[in-house]
C-alpha positions as MATLAB code, in Angstrom:
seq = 'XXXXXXXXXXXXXXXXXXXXXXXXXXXXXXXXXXXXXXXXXXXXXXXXXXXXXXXXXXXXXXXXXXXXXXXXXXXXXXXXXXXXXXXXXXXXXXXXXXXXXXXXX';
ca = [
      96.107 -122.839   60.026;
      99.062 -121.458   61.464;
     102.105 -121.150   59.632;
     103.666 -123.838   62.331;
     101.184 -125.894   61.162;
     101.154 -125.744   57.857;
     105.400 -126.534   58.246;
     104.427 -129.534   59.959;
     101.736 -130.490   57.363;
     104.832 -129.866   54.547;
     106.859 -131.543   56.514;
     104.685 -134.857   57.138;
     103.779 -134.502   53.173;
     107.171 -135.349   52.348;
     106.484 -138.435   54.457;
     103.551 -139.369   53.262;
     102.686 -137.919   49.490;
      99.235 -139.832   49.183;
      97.928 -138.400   52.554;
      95.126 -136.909   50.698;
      93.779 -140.463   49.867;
      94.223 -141.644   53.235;
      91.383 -141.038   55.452;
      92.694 -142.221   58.540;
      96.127 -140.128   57.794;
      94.203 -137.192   57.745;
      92.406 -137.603   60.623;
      95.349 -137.949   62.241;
      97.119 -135.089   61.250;
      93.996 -132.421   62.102;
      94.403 -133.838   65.629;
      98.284 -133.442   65.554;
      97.915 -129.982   64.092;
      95.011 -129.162   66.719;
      97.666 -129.922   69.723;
     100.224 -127.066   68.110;
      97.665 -124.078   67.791;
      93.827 -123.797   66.097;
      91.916 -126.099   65.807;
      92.120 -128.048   62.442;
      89.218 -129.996   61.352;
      89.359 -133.113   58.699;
      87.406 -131.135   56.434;
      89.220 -128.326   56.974;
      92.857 -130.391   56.668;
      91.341 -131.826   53.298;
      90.270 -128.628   51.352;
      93.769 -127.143   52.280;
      95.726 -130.487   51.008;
      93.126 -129.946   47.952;
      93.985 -126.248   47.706;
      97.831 -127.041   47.768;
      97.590 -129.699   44.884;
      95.801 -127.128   42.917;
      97.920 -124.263   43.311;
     101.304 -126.832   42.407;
      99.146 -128.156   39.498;
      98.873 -123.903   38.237;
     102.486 -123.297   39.433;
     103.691 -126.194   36.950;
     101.641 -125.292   34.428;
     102.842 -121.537   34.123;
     106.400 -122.958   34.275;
     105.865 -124.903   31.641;
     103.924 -122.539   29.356;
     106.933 -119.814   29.917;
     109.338 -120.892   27.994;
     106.947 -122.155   24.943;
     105.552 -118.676   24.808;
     109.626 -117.230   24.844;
     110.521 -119.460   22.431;
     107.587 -118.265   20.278;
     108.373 -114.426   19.759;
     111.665 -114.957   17.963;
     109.878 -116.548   15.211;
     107.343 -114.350   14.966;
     110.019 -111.470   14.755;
     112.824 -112.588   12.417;
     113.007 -114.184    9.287;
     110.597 -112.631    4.950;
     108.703 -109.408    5.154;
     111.109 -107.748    7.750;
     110.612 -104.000    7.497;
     114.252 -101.873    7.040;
     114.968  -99.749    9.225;
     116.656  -97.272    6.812;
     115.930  -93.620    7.345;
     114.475  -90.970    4.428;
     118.090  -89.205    5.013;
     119.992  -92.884    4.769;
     122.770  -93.183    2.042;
     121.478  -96.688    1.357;
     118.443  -94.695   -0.890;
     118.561  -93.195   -4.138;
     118.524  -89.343   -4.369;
     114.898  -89.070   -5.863;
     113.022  -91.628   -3.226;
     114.790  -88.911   -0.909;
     113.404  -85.828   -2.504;
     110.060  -87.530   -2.742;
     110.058  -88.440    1.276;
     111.451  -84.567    2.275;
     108.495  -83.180    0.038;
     105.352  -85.613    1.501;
     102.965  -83.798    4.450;
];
């Protein structure tokens, strides 16, 4: 399909949401979309409206898993068991835990 065809088909979807189901709806629109460029077969009409609904069905799903799997790595970061971040050369140690690091391979 064209991409002046597949406007008009997202176009007449707003129109008509259950075109899918519709037989006679999609008949019609192949022959519509036939007059404005390629021809466009029922069959061919159907698998893209199939197509579409599957690639909204994977675009909604990703949205939705987003912000689960954001809102699941500040959990996993913060919170018991949270290694320091204080150097061997740090004043927060005592003077033989810093011998002992400065004299380790």
């Amino acid at each position: 399909m064209t991409d002046m065809q597949v406007e008009l088909v997202e176009r007449a979807l707003l129109d008509e949401p259950d075109m899918q189901r519709n037989a006679a709806s999609i008949q019609s629109w192949a022959e519509k979309l036939s007059f404005q460029g390629s021809e466009v077969t029922c069959a061919q009409l159907k698998n893209w409206l199939n197509n579409r609904k599957a690639r909204l069905a994977r675009t909604a799903k990703d949205v939705r898993a987003t912000p689960e799997a954001d809102n699941a790595l500040p959990g996993k970061q913060g919170g018991r068991g949270q290694r320091s971040n204080i150097s061997p050369d740090s004043p927060g140690r005592d003077a033989s835990t810093q011998l002992n690091a400065r004299s380790d391979p």
